[in-house]
C-alpha positions in Angstrom: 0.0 0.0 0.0 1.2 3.2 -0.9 1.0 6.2 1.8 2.7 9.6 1.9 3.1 11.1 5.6 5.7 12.0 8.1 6.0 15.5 8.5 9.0 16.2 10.3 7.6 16.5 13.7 7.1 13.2 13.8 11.0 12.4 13.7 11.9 15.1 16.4 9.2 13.6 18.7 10.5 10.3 18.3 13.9 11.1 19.0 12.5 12.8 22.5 10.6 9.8 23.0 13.6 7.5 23.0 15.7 10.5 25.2 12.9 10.6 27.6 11.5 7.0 28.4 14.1 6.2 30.5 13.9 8.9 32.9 10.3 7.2 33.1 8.8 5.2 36.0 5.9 3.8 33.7 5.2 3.6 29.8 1.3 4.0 29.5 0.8 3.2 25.5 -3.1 3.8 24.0 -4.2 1.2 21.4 -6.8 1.5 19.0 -9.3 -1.9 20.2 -9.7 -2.5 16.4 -6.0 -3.3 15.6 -4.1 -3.9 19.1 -1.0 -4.8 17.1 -0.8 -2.5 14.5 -1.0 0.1 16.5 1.6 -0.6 18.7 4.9 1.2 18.3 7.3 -1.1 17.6 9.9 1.2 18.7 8.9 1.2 22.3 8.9 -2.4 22.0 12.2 -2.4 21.5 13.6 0.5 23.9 11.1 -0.1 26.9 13.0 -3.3 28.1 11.9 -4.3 31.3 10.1 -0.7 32.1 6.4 -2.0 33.5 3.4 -0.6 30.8 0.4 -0.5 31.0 -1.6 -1.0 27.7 -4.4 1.4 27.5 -7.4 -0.4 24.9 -9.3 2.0 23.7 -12.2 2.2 21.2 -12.9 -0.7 23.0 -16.8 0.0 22.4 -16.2 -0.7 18.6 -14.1 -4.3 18.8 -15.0 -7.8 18.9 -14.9 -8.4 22.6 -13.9 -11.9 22.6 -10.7 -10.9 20.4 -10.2 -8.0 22.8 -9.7 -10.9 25.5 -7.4 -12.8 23.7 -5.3 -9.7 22.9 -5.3 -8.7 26.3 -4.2 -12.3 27.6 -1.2 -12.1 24.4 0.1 -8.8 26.3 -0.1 -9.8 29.6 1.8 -12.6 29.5 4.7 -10.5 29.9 4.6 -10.0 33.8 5.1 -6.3 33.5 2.0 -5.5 31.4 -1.2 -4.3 32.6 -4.3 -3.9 29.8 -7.0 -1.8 30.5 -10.1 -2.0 28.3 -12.2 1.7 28.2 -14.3 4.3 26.0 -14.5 8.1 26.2 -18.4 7.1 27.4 -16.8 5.6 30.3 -14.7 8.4 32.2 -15.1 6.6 35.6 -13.1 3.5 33.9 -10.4 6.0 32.4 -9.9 7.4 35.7 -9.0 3.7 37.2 -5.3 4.5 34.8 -4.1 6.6 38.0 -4.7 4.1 40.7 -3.1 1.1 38.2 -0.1 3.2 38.0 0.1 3.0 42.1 -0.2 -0.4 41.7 2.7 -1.1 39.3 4.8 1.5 40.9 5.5 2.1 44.6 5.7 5.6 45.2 8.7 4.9 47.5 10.4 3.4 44.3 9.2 6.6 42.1 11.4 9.4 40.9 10.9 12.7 43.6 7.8 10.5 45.2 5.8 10.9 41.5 5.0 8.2 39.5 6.2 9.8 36.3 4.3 8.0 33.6 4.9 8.7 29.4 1.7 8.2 27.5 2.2 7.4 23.9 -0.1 6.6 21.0 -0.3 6.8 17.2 -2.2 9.7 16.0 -6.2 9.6 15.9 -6.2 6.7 19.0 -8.1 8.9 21.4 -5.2 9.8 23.9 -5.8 13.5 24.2 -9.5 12.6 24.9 -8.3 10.3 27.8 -6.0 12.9 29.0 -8.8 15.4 29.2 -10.7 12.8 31.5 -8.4 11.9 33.7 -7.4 15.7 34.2 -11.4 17.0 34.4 -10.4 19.4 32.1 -9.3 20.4 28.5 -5.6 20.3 28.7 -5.1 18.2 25.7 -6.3 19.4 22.0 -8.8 16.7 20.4 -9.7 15.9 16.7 -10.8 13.4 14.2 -7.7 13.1 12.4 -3.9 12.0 12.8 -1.6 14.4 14.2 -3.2 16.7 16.3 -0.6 16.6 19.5 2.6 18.2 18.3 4.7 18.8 21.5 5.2 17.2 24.7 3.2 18.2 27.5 3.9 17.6 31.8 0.4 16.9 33.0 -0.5 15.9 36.6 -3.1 14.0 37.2 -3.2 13.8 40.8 -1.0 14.6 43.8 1.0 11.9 43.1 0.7 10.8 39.5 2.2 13.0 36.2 2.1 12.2 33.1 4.3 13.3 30.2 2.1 13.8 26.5 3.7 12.8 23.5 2.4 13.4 20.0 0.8 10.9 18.1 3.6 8.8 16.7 3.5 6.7 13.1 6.8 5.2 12.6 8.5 5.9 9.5 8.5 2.4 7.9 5.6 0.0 8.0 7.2 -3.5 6.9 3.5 -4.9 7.8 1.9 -4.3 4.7 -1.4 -5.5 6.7 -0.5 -3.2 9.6 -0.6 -0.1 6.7 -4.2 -1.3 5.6 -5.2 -1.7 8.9 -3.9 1.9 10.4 -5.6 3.9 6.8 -8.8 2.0 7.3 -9.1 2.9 11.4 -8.4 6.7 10.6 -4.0 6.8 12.2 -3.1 8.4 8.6 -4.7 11.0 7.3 -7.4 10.1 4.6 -5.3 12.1 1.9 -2.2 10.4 2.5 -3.3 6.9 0.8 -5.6 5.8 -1.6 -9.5 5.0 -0.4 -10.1 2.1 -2.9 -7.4 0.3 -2.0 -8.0 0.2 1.5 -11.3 0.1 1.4 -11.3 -3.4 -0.9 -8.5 -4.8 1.8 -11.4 -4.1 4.5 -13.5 -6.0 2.5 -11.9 -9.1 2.1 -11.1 -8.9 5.3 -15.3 -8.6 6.3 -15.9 -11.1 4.1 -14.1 -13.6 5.7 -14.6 -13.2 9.4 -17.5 -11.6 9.5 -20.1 -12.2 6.9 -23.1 -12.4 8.7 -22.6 -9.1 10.1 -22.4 -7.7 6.6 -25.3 -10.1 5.4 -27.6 -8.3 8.2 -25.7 -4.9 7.4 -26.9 -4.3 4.1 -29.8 -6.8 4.2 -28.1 -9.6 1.0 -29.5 -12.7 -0.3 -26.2 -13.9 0.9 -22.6 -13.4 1.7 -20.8 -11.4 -1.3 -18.5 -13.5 -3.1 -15.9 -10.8 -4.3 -14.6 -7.6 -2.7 -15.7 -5.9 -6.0 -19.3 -7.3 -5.9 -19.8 -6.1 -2.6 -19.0 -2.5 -2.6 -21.1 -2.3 -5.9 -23.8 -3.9 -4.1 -23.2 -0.9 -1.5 -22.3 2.0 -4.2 -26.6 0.9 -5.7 -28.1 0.8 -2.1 -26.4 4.4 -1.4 -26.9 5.8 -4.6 -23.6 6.1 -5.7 -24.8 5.8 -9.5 -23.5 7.8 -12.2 -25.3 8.4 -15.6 -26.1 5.1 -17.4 -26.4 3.2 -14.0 -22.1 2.8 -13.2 -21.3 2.6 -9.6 -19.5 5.6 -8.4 -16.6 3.3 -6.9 -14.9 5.7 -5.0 -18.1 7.2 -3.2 -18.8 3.6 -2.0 -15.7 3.1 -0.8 -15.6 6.0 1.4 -19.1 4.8 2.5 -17.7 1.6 4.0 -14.5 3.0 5.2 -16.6 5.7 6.9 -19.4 3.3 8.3 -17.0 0.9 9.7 -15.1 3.7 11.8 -18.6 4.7 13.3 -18.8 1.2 14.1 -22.3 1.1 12.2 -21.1 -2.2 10.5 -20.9 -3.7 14.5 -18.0 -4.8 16.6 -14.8 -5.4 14.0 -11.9 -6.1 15.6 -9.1 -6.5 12.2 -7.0 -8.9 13.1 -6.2 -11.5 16.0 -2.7 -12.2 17.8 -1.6 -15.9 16.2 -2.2 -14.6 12.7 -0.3 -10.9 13.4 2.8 -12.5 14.5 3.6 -14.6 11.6 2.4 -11.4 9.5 5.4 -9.8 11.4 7.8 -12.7 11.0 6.8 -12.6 7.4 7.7 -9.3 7.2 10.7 -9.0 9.1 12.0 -11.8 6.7 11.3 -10.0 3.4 12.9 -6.7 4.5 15.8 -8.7 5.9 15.7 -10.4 2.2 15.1 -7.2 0.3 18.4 -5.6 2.3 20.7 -8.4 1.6 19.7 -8.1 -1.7 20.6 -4.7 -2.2 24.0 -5.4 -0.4 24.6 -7.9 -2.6 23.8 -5.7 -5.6 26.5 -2.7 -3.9 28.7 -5.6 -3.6 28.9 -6.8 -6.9 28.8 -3.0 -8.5 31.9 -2.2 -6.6 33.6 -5.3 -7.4 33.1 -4.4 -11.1 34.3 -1.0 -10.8 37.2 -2.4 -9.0 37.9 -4.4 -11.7 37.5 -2.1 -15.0 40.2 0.6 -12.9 42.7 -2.4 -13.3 
């Protein structure tokens, strides 16, 4: 999938991520329900060590519970990992965060007798909205779209708990080709940084094969759509996107499932599970690693040749 992103901020702020973390008691990280793994920052899973974190799930109102459970058991089985399921309808759950941070960190233990916790999260997950909550008050900016946050921010929470903002962080190379689908579709990139068709047909395979009734009693078919295609025409005539001579506006009914499953008016869609993520990141990890020998193999062979026709 092709996206174009990364303004520049997003480098500096994850250079002060990685200079900040470990002057941190506590990692909090915010996941969007809908795609636990893709939107975790692989970065921090590789510079938080043994630092405890807690994993905040939210959106949680839009998943498939029972996948929400198994991706809560898959992160908790590292003993230094609290998950914590919540919506922005559900303030007095968001305000447990403060008290779980007691309980993974003593305040005897914690730097000047605060837990200092970092809260991190890719742009669009709702972390500004569960800052507000916790805080009573509007100290975070909010919006629908990626990128909102753009500087760090010290916010205390209670006498004894502060937290440090961070702005909403993409990383700057998605080997997951799934994980980039699944990020465009769930609203992390901005909708004019990728193309609307192509996710929106990788959302509907994806519906198709895990959750076909739902989209049967959706948009009230015979039977379950055989083809990605034949299903967002069947949406582009029930909406009217028709152009003259009776053609399916495809892009328009696109949109229109992109749009409906992000409202969660398609029901609770959670995009991928834990068994099937990790082998799409081992998969992954071994193409790049492929691709790179490749291309030193290919430097390696040019500079030999040049070598050679100095002589």
């Amino acid at each position: 999938m092709k996206i174009q992103w990364f303004p520049g901020h997003m480098y500096k702020a994850s250079n002060e991520i990685r200079e900040k973390l470990p002057e941190m008691d506590l990692l909090i990280e915010v996941l969007d329900s809908r795609i636990p793994g893709s939107s975790e920052n692989p970065m921090l899973k590789a510079i938080r060590k043994d630092k405890p974190a807690i994993k905040i799930f939210n959106k949680s109102d839009l998943a498939d519970p029972v996948l929400t459970e198994k991706w809560q058991a898959y992160y908790e089985r590292d003993s230094g990992v609290k998950t914590l399921c919540v919506t922005r309808d559900q303030p007095d759950k968001i305000k447990q965060i403060a008290a779980l941070c007691r309980k993974m960190i003593s305040l005897e233990g914690a730097r000047d007798k605060e837990i200092h916790a970092m809260i991190v999260g890719i742009p669009n997950v709702g972390k500004s909205t569960i800052i507000n909550i916790l805080k009573d008050k509007t100290v975070a900016k909010t919006g629908n779209e990626a990128a909102v946050t753009r500087q760090q921010q010290r916010i205390k929470i209670s006498d004894d708990v502060v937290l440090f903002d961070t702005p909403g962080l993409l990383w700057g190379n998605i080997n997951n080709g799934h994980s980039g689908y699944r990020l465009a579709i769930t609203g992390a990139i901005k909708d004019t940084a990728f193309d609307s068709d192509d996710a929106a047909f990788y959302l509907a395979e994806t519906l198709i094969k895990h959750y076909p009734e739902m989209i049967v009693a959706r948009y009230e078919l015979d039977a379950v759509p055989e083809s990605e295609i034949e299903f967002i025409e069947t949406i582009g005539r029930q909406r009217g996107c028709l152009r003259a001579g009776g053609q399916i506006e495809l892009d328009k009914a696109c949109k229109i499932l992109i749009n409906e499953f992000r409202l969660g008016t398609l029901g609770n869609i959670t995009l991928e599970n834990p068994d099937d993520f990790e082998q799409e990141v081992i998969e992954a990890e071994t193409e790049a690693r492929e691709k790179e020998e490749a291309k030193n193999a290919t430097k390696a062979e040019r500079k030999k040749r040049w070598k050679k026709n100095r002589k």
